[in-house]
N, C-alpha and C positions, 0 to 999 in steps of 0.2 A: 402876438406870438404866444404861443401855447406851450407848454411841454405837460404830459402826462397828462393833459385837462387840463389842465391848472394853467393862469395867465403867469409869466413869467417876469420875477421881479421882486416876490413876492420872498418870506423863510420859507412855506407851501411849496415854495416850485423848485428849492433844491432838495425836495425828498425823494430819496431813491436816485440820486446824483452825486458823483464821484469823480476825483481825474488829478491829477497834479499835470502843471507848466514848466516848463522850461528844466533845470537841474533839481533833483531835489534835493530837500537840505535834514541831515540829520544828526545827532547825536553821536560823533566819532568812537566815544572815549567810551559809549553804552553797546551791550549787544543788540542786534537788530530785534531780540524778542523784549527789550527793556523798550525800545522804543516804540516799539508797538504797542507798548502799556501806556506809553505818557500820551500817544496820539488817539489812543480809544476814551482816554480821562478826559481829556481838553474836548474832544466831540462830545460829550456829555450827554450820550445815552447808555439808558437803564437797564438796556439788555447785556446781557456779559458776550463781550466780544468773540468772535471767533480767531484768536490768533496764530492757535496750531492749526490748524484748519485753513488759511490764507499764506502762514511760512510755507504747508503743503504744499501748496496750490502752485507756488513763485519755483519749486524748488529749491527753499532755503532752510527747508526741518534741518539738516544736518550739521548747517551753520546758524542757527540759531541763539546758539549762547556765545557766537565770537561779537567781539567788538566790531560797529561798523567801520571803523577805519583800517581794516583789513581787509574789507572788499574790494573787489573790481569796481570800474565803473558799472559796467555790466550787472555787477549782482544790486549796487543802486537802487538802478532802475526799478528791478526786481520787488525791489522790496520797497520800491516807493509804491508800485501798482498790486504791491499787498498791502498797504497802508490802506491805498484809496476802496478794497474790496473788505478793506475789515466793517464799513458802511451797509455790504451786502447791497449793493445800485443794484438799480436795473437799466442805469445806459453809466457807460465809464469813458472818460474823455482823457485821450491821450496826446498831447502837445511835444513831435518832433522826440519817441520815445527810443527813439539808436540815435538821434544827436550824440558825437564823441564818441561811440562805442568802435571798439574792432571788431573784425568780422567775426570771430567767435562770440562776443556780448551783444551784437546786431543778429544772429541767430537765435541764440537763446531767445532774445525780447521778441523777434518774431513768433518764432513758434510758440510762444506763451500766449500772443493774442489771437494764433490760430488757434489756441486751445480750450480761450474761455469765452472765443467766439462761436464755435462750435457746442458749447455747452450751454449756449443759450443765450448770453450776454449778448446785450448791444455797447457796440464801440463805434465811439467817435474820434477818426485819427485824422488829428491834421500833421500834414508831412510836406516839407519841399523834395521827399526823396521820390519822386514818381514812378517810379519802378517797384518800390516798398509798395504804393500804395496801390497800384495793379494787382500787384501777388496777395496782398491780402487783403483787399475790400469787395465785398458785393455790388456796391453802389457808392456812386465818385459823384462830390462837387469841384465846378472849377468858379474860380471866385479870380476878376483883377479889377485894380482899384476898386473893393468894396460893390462891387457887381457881380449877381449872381449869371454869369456867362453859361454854364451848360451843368446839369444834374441829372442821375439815371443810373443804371447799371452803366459795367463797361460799354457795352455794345450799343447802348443805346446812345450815349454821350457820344463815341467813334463816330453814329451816324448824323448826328445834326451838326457835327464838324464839316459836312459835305464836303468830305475826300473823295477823289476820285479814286476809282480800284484802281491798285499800281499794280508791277507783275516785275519777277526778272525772270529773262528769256535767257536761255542757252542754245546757242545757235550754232552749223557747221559752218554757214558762209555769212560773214554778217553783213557783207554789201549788199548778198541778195535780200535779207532781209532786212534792211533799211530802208530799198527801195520797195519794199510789199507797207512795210507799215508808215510810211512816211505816205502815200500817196491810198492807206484805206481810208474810209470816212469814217471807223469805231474808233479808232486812235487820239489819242488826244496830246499825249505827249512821247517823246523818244527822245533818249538818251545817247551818248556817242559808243558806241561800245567799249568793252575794258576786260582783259583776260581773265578766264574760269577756272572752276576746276574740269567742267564737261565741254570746254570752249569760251567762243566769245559770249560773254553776257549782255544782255542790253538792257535797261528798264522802261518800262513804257505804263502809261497810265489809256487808259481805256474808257468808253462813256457811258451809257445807259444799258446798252447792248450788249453788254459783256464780253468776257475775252474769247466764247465760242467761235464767235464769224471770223476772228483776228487768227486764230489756228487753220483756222479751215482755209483763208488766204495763202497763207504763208505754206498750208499745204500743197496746193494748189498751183503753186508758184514752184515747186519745187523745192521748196526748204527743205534741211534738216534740222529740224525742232527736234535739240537733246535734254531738255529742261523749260518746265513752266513751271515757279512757284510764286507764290502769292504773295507782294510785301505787309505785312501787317503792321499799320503805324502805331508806334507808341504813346504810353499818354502822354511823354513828354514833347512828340510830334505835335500833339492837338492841343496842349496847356500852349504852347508858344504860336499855332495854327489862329487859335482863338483868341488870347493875348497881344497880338501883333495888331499894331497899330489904337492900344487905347490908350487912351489919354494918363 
């Protein structure tokens, strides 16, 4: 394994690497710009740190001189992952960074990593929150027991999941359409129906062919098709899809 060129293992292969785990730990009784001073000393280079420039960054310039045992959990974080950019990475590794936050301190951090991931940064976020890691990542691994199961962008990791296309139907008469999709050969699977907002609903999963010959049946039939929308599965669908049944 490589990072940057370099074999990884090596003091070499943590340069331009950066990230804190789990909680991070700091200096209560000091301001968060004191502590930024003791962790740029202990990292022990000769360049003079950027620490105004990273409070910046976190949105913490204005709390900068308070103690951190005044902060949020939320502002924490903040300022652990301006700890870890006073290095200036070029990839930042973030471990489960809204762990314990509330939804306002889970916003903040997000949008912070929408924002220095947009500015160029690579980040590496591992999260059990799958919905977190939809909304902000380009490209997802899925990892169980220590196997590398599926990587790609989203779309592409969705397709080697080999889901089948789902749909929910909104229907005017759902017995007639139960007997139209029950008895096509596109169909692969059907649902029992269950009350709508446009009527009954049904979900059906469809095979190669797509769901064009499945409308065009049911037209055909005499249905009233008052809704066809597309189920889009989640990546928490495909992590358990793919996870299901290893050892």
């Amino acid at each position: 394994m490589r990072l940057f060129g370099r074999p990884v293992g090596g003091p070499e292969s943590r340069t331009g690497l950066a990230g804190f785990v789990d909680a991070p730990g700091f200096y209560g009784y000091l301001s968060a710009r004191d502590n930024l001073k003791i962790l740029a000393a202990a990292d022990g280079r000769k360049k003079e740190p950027p620490i105004e420039r990273v409070l910046q960054t976190v949105d913490l310039a204005g709390r900068a001189k308070d103690r951190v045992k005044t902060y949020s959990t939320g502002m924490k974080q903040r300022l652990a992952i301006a700890a870890a950019l006073l290095r200036e990475p070029e990839l930042l590794i973030l471990d489960e960074p809204t762990n314990g936050l509330d939804p306002g301190g889970m916003r903040d951090v997000r949008a912070l990593v929408r924002r220095l991931a947009g500015e160029g940064l690579t980040i590496f976020l591992s999260s059990h929150l799958l919905a977190e890691v939809e909304g902000l990542c380009n490209r997802v691994a899925v990892i169980g027991h220590g196997r590398l199961l599926a990587e790609g962008t989203i779309s592409e990791v969705m397709g080697d999941a080999g889901a089948s296309p789902e749909y929910r139907l909104a229907v005017g008469n759902a017995e007639d359409a139960l007997g139209v999709l029950r008895a096509s050969g596109s169909v692969l699977s059907v649902s029992e129906p269950a009350p709508g907002e446009l009527g009954e609903e049904i979900r059906l999963q469809v095979g190669p062919g797509g769901i064009g010959p499945v409308v065009r049946e049911l037209v055909a039939a005499g249905v009233e098709v008052r809704a066809l929308v597309p189920v889009r599965p989640s990546l928490e669908d495909l992590f358990l899809e793919l996870t299901e049944g290893e050892p």
